[in-house]
N, C-alpha and C positions, 0 to 999 in steps of 0.2 A: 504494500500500500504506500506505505514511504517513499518508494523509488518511482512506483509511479507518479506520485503528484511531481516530486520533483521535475519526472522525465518531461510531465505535461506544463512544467514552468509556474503549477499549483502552489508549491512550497513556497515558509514565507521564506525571505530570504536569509535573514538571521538564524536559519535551521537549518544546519548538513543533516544528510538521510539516516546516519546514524542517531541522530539525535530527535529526528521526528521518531524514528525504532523507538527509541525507547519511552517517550511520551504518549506512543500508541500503546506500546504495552503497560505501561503503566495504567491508564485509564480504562483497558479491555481487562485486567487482574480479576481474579476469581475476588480477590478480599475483598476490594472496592468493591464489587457487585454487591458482595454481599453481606457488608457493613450500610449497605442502601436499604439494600431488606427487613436488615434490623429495624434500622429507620424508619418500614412501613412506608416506604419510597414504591409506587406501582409499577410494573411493569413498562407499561407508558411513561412514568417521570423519568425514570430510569434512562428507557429509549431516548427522549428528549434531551435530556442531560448529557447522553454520551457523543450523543452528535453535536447539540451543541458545541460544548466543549472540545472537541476533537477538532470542528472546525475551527472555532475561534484560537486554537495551539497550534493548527497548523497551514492554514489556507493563509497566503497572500491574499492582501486588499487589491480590490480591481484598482487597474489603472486610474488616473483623473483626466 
């Protein structure tokens, strides 16, 4: 996933593909998921959350 955003010029730029690896896997973790759960966090906030978040770690801002 990493390599491809990169590949597609997705990445932000201040993020080498190693380092998006690991902010993906961090946020995809069984614990995180399931420290949500605990939380009583839905399946759906959960979803929401992980995209969120995923994008806003790793997507570049469109051009201006």
């Amino acid at each position: 996933m990493a390599t491809h955003l990169a590949e597609a010029g997705l990445l932000r730029d201040d993020l080498t593909v190693d380092r998006a690896r690991d902010l993906i896997w961090l946020y995809i973790a069984p614990e995180v998921d399931g420290l949500l759960v605990e939380r009583d966090w839905t399946i759906e906030e959960r979803e929401r959350w992980l995209a969120d978040t995923l994008y806003g770690a790793l997507i570049a801002d469109p051009p201006q």
